[in-house]
N, C-alpha and C positions, 0 to 999 in steps of 0.2 A: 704832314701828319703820317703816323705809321700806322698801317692796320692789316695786321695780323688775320689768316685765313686757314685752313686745314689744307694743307698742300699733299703731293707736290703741284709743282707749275701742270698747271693745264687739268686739273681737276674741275670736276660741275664747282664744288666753292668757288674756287678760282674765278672760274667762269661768273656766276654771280658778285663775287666782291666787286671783278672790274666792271662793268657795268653802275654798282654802287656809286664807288669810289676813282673813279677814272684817272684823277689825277692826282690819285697819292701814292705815298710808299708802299706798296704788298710786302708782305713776311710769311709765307711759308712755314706754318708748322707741321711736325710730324703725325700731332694728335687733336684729340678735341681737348683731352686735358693742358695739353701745350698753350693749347687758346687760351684758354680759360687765366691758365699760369701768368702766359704773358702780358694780358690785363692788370691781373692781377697785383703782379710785381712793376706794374708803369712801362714795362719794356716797348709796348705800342699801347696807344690812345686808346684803339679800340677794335671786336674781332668778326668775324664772320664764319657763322659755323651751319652744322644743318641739324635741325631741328624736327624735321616730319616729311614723310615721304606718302604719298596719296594710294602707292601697293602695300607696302611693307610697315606704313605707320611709324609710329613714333620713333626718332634715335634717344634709345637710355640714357648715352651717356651722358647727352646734353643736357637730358631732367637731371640727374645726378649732381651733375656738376653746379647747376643753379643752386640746388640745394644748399652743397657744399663751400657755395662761393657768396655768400650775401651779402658782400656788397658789390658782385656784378650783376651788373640789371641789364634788361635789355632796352634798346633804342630803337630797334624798327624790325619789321620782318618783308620780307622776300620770298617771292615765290615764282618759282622757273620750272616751265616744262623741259622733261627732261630725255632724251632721244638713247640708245645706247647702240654700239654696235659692235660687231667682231672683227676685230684686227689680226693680224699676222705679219711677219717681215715678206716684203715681195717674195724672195725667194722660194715663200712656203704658200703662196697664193691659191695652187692647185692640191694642196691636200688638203686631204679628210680625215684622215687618220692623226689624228693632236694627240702627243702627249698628254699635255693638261691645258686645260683651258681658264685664266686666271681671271681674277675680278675679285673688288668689296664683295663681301657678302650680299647687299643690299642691291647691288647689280646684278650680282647672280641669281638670288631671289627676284627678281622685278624680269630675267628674262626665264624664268625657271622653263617652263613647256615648249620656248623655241632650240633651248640648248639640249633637255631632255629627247625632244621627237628628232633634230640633227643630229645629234651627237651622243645618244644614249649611255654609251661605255666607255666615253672618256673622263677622265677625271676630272669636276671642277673645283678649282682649288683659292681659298679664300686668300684675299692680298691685304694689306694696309688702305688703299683706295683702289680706284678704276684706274689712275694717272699712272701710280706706282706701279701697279701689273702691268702697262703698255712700257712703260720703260722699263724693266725686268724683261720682256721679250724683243725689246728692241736692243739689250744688250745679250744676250744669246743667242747669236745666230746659227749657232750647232745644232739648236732643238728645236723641234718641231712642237712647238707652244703658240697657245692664240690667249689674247686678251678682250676682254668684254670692260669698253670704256666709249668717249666720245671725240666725234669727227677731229676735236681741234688737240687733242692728244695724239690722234694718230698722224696728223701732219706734223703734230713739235717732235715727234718721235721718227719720223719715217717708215709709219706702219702705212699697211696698206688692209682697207676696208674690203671683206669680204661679204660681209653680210650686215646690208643697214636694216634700220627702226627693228632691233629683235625685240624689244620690250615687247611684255606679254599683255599691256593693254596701253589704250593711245589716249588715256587718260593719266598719263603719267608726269606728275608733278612735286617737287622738291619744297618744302618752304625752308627758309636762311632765317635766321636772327644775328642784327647787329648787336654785340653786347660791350657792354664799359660800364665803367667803375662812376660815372658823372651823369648820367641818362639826360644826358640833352642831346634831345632832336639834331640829328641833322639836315639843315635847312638848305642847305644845296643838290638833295636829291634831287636829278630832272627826269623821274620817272612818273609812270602812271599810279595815282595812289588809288587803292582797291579798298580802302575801309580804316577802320579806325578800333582798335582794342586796347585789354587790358591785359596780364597776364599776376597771376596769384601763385603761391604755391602755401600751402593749408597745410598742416598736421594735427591731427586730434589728439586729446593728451590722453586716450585709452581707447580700447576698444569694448565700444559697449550698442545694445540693440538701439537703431534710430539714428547717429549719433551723425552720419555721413548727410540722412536726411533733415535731420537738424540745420546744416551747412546748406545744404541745398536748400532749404528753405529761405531760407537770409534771402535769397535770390529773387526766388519765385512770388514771393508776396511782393517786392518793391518791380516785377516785370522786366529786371537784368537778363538777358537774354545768355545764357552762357553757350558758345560753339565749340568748347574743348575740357571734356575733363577727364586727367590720366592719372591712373592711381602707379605708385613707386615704391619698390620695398625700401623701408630705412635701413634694411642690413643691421635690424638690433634683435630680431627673431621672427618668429611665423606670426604673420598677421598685422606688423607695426606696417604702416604706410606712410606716404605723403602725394599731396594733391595736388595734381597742377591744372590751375582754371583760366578761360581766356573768356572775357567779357567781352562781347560788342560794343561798338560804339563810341562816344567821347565820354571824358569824364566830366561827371559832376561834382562839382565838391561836395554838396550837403547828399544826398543820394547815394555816392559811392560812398564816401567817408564813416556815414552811417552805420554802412553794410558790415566796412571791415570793424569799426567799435563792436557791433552787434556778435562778429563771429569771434573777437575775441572774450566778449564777456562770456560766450560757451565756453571758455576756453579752449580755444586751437588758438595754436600761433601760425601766424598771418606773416608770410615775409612778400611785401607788394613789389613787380616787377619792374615796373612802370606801365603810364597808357602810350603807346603806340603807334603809327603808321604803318600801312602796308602797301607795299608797292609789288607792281607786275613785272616782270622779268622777261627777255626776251630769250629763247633755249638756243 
């Protein structure tokens, strides 16, 4: 089986899909739209992307592209504590004075206050991933650049860890979604399963007073527990949105099914995710 991740080699996705998927083909993509694509078009079965981060909250693009993509659904989610540190080429192990300091953005933001109080007035500069900024300085060795990524990228790289756990709180965790075009479970996870959900994504066909709590009601009377709801601009003007909800629990048939007839006859349209597993990851 081929299953497509957000690369490069040795990024946290990385890192999470093999755990996943231990004994399949990995694919490397450039982007999260890449993923999504290569679903899409059958290129691999199925992808692994990141979806929410416990500092920085939600990744957009992956609401987006759900939206955009209906008939990839998701199959499982994942969640990995996630560690970051500051690399450098040995050579550069005793400076302080960095050019720039590279990383996702999401990295950089999750160590914002240890890179700001060390390193005040050096540049940091946003990369494609964590992975891609450790290899970027692992091929420059003329400059004086550090990367903000993880332990097993700075051994496939030859960086050398100057400064471990920078993350700005130790509560820092990642969640993944498996996504494909066929939403059938996969049954040979042998990981820890942490819970059971659903996942929705809602649009209202106007904006009008109550209309959101209308939606939320559907919920609240049948005692649906919802633990995620992210509002997404449609990109059609100020104020169109879409919704993305995550339901606890197992499904029901008559109870859930209900729910979704109920929030269609308001009219929103209702594109269901699937329900879910959730498994613990090890960082």
């Amino acid at each position: 089986m081929k299953i497509a991740f957000l690369g490069p080699k040795a990024s946290f996705t990385q890192l999470a899909t093999t755990q996943l998927f231990p004994n399949e083909l990995l694919i490397p993509e450039t982007s999260i739209l890449d993923c999504f694509k290569a679903v899409e078009n059958d290129k691999v079965e199925k992808a692994v992307v990141p979806l929410e981060n416990s500092i920085e909250g939600t990744v957009s693009m992956t609401l987006d592209y759900l939206y955009k993509t209906p008939n990839v659904k998701i199959e499982a989610e994942a969640v990995m504590p996630i560690a970051h540190h500051l690399m450098v080429i040995p050579e550069n192990r005793n400076e302080t004075d960095f050019e720039k300091i590279y990383s996702h953005p999401q990295a950089l933001a999750q160590s914002f206050h240890f890179l700001n109080s060390h390193f005040p007035n050096i540049v940091k500069q946003d990369f494609s991933s964590t992975a891609a900024a450790a290899k970027y300085v692992s091929e420059n060795k003329n400059r004086k650049i550090a990367a903000v990524a993880n332990q097993f990228t700075a051994k496939l790289y030859g960086l050398e860890i100057i400064h471990r756990n920078i993350h700005d709180f130790e509560q820092n965790h990642t969640r993944f979604i498996i996504i494909s075009k066929n939403q059938d479970t996969y049954h040979n996870i042998s990981l820890e399963n942490i819970g059971k959900k659903s996942g929705l994504l809602v649009s209202l066909p106007e904006d009008y007073a109550g209309g959101l709590h209308q939606v939320l009601s559907v919920f609240a009377w049948r005692n649906m527990n919802l633990s995620k709801i992210e509002s997404r601009t449609l990109k059609t003007g100020l104020g169109n949105y879409f919704f993305f909800l995550n339901i606890v629990g197992e499904w029901h048939p008559i109870l859930h099914e209900n729910a979704l007839e109920e929030l269609k006859a308001l009219g929103t349209k209702v594109d269901f995710l699937g329900n879910y597993n959730e498994y613990l990851l090890e960082s």
